[in-house]
VEXVOMAR-329870 format. One line per 8 residues: number of its first residue (from 0); for each residue x, y, z of C-alpha. Coordinates in nm, 3 decimals. Layout:
<sites>
NUM = X Y Z ~ ...
</sites>
This chain:
<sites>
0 = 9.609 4.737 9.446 ~ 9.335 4.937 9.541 ~ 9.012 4.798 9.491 ~ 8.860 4.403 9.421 ~ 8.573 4.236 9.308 ~ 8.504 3.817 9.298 ~ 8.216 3.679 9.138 ~ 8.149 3.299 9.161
8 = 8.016 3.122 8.865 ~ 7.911 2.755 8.826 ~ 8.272 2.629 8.701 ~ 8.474 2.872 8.884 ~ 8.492 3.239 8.978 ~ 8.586 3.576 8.805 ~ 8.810 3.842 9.022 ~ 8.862 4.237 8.929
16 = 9.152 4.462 9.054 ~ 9.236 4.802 9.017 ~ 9.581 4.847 9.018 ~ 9.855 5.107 9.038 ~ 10.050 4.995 8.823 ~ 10.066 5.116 8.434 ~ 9.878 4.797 8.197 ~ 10.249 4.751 8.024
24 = 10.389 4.669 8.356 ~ 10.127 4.427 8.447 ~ 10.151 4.250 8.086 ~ 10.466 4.208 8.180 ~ 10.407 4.027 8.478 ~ 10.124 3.807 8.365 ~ 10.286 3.753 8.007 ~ 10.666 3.664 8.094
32 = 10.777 3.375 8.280 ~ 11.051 3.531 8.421 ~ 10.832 3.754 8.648 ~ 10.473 3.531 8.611 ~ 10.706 3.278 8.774 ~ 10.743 3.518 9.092 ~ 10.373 3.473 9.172 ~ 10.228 3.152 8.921
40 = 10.492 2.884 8.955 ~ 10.568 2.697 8.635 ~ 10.476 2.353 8.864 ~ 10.083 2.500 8.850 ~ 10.082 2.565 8.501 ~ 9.977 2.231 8.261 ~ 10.145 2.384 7.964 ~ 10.462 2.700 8.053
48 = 10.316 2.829 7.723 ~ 10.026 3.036 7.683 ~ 9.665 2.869 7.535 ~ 9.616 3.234 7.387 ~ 9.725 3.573 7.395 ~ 9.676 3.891 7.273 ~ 9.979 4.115 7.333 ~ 9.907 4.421 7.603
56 = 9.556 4.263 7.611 ~ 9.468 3.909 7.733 ~ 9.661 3.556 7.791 ~ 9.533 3.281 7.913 ~ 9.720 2.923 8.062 ~ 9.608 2.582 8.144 ~ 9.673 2.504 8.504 ~ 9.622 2.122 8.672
64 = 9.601 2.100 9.065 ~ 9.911 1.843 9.194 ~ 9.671 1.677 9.408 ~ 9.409 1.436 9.323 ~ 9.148 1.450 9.127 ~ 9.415 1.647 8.942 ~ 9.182 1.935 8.831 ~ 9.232 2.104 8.525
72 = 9.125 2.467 8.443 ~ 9.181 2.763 8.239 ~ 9.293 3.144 8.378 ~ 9.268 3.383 8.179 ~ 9.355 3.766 8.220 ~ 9.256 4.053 8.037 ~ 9.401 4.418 8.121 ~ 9.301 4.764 8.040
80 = 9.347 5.120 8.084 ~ 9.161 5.266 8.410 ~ 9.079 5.608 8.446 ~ 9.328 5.662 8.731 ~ 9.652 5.578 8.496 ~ 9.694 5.231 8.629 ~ 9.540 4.911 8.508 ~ 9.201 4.729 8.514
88 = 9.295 4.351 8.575 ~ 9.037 4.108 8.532 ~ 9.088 3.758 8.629 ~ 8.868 3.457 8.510 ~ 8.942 3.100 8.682 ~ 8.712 2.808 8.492 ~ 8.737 2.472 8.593 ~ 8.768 2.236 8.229
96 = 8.810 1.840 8.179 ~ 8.709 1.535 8.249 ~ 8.780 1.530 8.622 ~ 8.536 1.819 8.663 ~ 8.298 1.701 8.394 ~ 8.306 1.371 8.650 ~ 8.231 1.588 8.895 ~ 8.022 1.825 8.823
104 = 7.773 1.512 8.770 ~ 7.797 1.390 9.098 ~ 7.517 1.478 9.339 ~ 7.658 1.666 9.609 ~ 7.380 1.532 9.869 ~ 7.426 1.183 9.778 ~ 7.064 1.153 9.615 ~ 7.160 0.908 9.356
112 = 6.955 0.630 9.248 ~ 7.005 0.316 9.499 ~ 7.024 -0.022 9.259 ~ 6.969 -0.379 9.388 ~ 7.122 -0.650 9.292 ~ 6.921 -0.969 9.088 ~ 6.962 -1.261 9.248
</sites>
């Protein structure tokens, strides 16, 4: 791995890579749990299976954090060709569900509307 990029986006972040290794390699190791296992564990994953996936492409897998507010997201990768023989791995981390729907609500500064009770 030679190079990386993160962006940060409202619901969760995007990461690029530039790696050495040849894009049927690194399908390999995103797309079979033998070796995603290595590096994902299946504990992370919501689902072992794959939302979607487009062989030598893109997959993508529903994860859920094991501590509260038990998180749900989406990661999805996409590879390609890059111009040095290796691969172009792009990463894309979204945060989905309720929980975060909950969440993403809240005020972070507390500036919520203060009720009183009728007597």
């Amino acid at each position: 791995m030679n190079d990386m990029k993160t962006e940060v986006q409202e619901s969760g972040f995007e990461q690029r890579y530039d790696l050495d290794a040849s894009p049927e390699k690194v399908w390999r190791a995103i797309s079979i749990a033998e070796f995603r296992e290595k590096w994902l564990p299946r504990e992370a994953l919501a689902d072992p299976l794959s939302l979607s996936a487009t062989p030598g492409k893109e997959i993508r897998y529903k994860l859920r954090d094991d501590i509260p507010p038990h998180l749900e997201s989406t990661v999805t990768f996409t590879i390609a060709p890059n111009e040095s023989g290796g691969t172009s791995l792009r990463i894309v981390h979204e945060l989905t569900g309720a929980a975060f729907e909950r969440l993403a609500k809240t005020a972070a500064n507390g500036n919520t509307q203060a009720l009183t009770l009728a007597a």
